[in-house]
N, C-alpha and C positions, 0 to 999 in steps of 0.2 A: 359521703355524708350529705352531699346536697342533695341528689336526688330523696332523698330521706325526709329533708325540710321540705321540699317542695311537697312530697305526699302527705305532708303533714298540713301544711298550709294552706294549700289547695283544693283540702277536701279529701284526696284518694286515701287507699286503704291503708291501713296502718299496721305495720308487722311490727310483733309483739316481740321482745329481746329479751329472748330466755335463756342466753347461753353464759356462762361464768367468764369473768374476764379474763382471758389467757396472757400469754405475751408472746411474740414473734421471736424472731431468732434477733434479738437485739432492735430491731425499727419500727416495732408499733403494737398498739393495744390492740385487742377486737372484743367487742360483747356482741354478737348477734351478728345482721348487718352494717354495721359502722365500725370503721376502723380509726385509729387515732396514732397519728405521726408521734413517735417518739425518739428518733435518734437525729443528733444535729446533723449529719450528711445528707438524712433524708429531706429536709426542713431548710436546711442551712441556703437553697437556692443556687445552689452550682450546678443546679439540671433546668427545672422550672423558671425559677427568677429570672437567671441570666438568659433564657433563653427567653423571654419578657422581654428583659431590658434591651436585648437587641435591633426589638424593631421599634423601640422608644417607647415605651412603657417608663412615664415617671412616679406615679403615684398607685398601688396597689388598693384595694378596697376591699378588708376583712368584713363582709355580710355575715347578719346571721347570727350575732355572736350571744344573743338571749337565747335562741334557739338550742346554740350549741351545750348550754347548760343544760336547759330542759330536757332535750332528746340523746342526752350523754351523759350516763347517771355515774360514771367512775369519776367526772370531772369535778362531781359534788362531792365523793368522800375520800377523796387525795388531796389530802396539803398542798402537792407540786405539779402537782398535773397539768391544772391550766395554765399556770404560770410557766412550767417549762415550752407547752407547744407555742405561747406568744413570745415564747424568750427566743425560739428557735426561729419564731416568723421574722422575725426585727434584724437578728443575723443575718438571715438572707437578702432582706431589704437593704440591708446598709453594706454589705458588700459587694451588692450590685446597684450600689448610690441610689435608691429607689425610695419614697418617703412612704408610708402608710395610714390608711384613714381606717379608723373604727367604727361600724355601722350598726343600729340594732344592741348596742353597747350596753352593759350595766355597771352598774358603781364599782362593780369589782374589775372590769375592764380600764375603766377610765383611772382608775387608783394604781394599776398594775405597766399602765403606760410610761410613770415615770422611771421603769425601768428599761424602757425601751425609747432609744432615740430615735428612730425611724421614725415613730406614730407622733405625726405632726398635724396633726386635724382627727376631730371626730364629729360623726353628724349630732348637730344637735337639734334636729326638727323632724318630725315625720315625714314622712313623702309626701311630694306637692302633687297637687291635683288641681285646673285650674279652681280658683274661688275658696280656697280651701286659707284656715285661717293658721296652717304649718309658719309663719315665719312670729308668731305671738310669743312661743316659747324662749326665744331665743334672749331674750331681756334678762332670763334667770339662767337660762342653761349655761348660757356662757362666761356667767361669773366662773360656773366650778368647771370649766376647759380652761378656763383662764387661771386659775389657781395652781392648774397643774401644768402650764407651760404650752397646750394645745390649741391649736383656734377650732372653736366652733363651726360647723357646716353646717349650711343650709340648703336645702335641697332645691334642685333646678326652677326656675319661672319661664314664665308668659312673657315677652317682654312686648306683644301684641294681646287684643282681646280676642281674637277668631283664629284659630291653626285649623286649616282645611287638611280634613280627614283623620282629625288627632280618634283617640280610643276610649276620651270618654264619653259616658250620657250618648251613647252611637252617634259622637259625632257634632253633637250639639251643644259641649262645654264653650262658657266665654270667661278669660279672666278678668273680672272688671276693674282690679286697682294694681295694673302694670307697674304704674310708677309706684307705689307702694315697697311692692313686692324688691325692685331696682334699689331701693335705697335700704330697703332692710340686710337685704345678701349682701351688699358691699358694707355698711355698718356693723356686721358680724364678725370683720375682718380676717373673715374664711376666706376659702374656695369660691371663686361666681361661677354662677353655670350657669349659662339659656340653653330653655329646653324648647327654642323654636322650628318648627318647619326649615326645608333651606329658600330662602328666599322670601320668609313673612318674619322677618323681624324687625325691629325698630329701632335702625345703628346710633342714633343722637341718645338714644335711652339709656342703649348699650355702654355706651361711652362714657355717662356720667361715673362710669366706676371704672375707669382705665384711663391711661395716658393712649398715644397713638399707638407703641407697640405693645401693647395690651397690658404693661405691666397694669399691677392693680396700685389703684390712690388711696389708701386705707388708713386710720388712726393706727396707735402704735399697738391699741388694744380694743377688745370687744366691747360695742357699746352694752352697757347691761342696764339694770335699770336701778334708780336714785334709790337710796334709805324710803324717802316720804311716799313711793309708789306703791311702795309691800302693805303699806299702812291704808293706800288711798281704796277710792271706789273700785270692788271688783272690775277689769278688765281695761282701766289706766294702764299708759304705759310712757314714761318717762325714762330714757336711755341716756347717759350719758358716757365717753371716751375723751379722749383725748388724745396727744400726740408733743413731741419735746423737740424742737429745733433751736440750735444754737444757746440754751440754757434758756427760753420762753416755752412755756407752756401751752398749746391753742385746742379748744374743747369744741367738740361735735356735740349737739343737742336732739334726740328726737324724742316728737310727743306726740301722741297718737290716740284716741276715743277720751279726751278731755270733756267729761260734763258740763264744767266752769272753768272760769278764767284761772290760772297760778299763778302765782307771784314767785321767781324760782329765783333764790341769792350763788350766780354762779360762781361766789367766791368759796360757798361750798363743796364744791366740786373741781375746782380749777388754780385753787389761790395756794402758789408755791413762791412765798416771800415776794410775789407783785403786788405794791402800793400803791400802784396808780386805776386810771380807770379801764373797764372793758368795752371793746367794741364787740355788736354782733349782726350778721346778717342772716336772713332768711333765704334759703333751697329759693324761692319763688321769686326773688329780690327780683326790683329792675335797675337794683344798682345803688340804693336808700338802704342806710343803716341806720342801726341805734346806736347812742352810747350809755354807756353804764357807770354811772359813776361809783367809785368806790363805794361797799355796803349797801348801794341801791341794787333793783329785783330786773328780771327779764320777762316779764309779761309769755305768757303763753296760752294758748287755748279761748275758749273753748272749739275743740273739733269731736264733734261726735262723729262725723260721716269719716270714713276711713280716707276716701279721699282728700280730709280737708288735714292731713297729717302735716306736720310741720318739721324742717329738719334747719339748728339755727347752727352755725361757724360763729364762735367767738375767740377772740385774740385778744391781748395787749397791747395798751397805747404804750410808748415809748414814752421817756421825759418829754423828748422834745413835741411831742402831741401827735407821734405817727403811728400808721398800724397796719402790719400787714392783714389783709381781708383773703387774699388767697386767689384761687380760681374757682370763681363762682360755676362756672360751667361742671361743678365737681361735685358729690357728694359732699365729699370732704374736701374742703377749699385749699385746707391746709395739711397737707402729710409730708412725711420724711422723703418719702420715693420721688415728691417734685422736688421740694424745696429744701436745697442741702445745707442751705445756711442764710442767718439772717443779720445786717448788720445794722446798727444804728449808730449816725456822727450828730453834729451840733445842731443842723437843721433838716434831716431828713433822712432816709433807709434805704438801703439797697441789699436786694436779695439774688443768690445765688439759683438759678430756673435748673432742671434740670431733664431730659428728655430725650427721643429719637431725634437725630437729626433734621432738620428740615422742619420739624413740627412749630405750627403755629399756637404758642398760650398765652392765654390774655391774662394777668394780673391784675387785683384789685388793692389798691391800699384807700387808707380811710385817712384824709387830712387833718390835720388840727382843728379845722373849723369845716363847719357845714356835716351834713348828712349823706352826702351822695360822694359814690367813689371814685376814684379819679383810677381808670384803666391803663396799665400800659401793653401793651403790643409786642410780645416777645416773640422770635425766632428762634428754636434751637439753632449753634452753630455742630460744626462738623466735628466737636471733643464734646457732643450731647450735652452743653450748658450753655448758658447766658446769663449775662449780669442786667438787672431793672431797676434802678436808679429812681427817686424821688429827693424832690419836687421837679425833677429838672424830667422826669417822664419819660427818660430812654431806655433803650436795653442795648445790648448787643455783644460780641461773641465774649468769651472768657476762657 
């Protein structure tokens, strides 16, 4: 069937399916040239899959799948058809523990995945090219991955402006908004890919969306974008996510071709029975927050220039006037995969770090008083945790 798409997509000639759809002796359709899997042994991955998964194959990539409508015309007038061969694909994947990404996907795919546990991501952007404006969609798309239990994918970046010898423009593509592109892929809370050269990429960039052993630091869910976005100037884009530790709430912001200034009440977005105020910090900080007092607004924008995009970490002040601010060196300051718990006593908080061994992260909390945040200096120990302590400013193992 691939070669099929590819003559199709690529231009070459195209044969004409003139023959009646038969059936095989039990394991598959045929019209023409294409044939279509229909018995679960053949499907089921005890030949193919497993033979995948042995040389570590974790994640499979169903391409194609608009295609396979269009150029497979029994799939349009059988009730079961297509749903039996992705019934049969997810079998295979899950008995050989393997997860699956849906590519090229239509509503009927992504509707049909919650019958299938394996498919645990679907792309939700075009294919990237550098300069190319594939990571815009993802504000909306990801609402309906999200709906259905899936994360959204974005497809690979630049994480430099110059790849020597890449294939597009012969050669002469530049991506100009890297960091862009870095924050929007880990904000999807999909898959991250770099699609760099070996040896042109840019590891501190890279890093803003992983801990040391590359897990990812991700909110709990796809940033997507705000009620007031849909309404606003064509091509706003207002995302917001969040993430839940220890029964606190803390919210990812990003805002990106702002004509004018907003005024953005993050209690609509973020207020789960906290009555006190919010702190937030800015992606670009050098360490300077804001605070938000109850029913007051977060200022944002204006950024017309793609580069001058904003990504804000907000948290909750504690009674006592504390607040975790996270790891600024991070997309997301604040996720589950660092930070496994948070505590707060009479005068001050202490959080549960969490990581590779050895790994050095720095922690921000936001004091009672003043604007600027007061750092502590964390070690992972050898049981991948550490305990960071305020006002008293230490950490150490747990």
């Amino acid at each position: 069937i691939r070669d099929r798409y590819q003559r199709r997509v690529h231009g070459g000639r195209r044969t004409r399916t003139t023959r009646r759809i038969t059936a095989g002796p039990g394991t598959s359709w045929s019209t023409g040239p294409l044939r279509w899997p229909c018995q679960t042994t053949r499907r089921s991955g005890t030949t193919s899959s497993a033979r995948s998964a042995s040389w570590g194959l974790v994640t499979y990539e169903q391409d194609w799948l608009d295609l396979v409508v269009q150029s497979y015309k029994p799939i349009t007038r059988s009730p079961t058809l297509g749903r039996s061969w992705l019934m049969q694909m997810g079998t295979g994947a899950s008995r050989n523990h393997m997860a699956i990404q849906y590519c090229m996907s239509l509503t009927r795919h992504i509707l049909q995945s919650v019958e299938v546990p394996a498919v645990t991501q679907a792309r939700a952007s075009t294919d990237y090219q550098p300069g190319n404006a594939n990571w815009q969609p993802l504000g909306y798309t990801g609402l309906f991955a999200h709906a259905v239990g899936i994360r959204p994918s974005k497809d690979n970046y630049w994480s430099t402006p110059v790849q020597a010898g890449n294939p597009y423009h012969r050669g002469t593509a530049v991506e100009p908004h890297c960091r862009l592109q870095a924050a929007v892929v880990t904000l999807s809370a999909g898959p991250v890919a770099v699609g760099d050269a070996v040896g042109m990429s840019d590891p501190e960039l890279i890093m803003r969306s992983c801990a040391a052993d590359g897990r990812l630091l991700q909110a709990d869910r796809p940033a997507t974008r705000i009620d007031a976005a849909f309404d606003a100037v064509n091509g706003t884009e207002i995302w917001f996510a969040d993430t839940r530790v220890s029964g606190r709430r803390f919210g990812v912001l990003f805002a990106a071709l702002l004509p004018t200034r907003w005024a953005i009440s993050p209690w609509d977005h973020l207020d789960d029975h906290h009555d006190g105020d919010l702190v937030a910090i800015e992606a670009k900080s050098d360490g300077s927050f804001l605070r938000i007092p109850r029913g007051g607004s977060l200022p944002v924008g204006p950024n017309r220039r793609l580069d001058d995009f904003e990504v804000f970490n907000l948290s909750p002040v504690e009674p006592n006037g504390w607040a975790v601010l996270g790891e600024a060196s991070k997309w997301v300051a604040v996720s589950g995969a660092r930070f496994s718990s948070v505590d707060s006593s009479e005068d001050g908080l202490s959080v549960i770090v969490t990581g590779k061994a050895g790994e050095e992260v720095h922690v921000q909390f936001a004091p009672p008083t003043g604007s600027t945040a007061l750092v502590v200096k964390c070690v992972i120990g050898s049981s991948g945790r550490a305990l960071a302590t305020v006002p008293s400013g230490t950490c150490g193992p747990t």
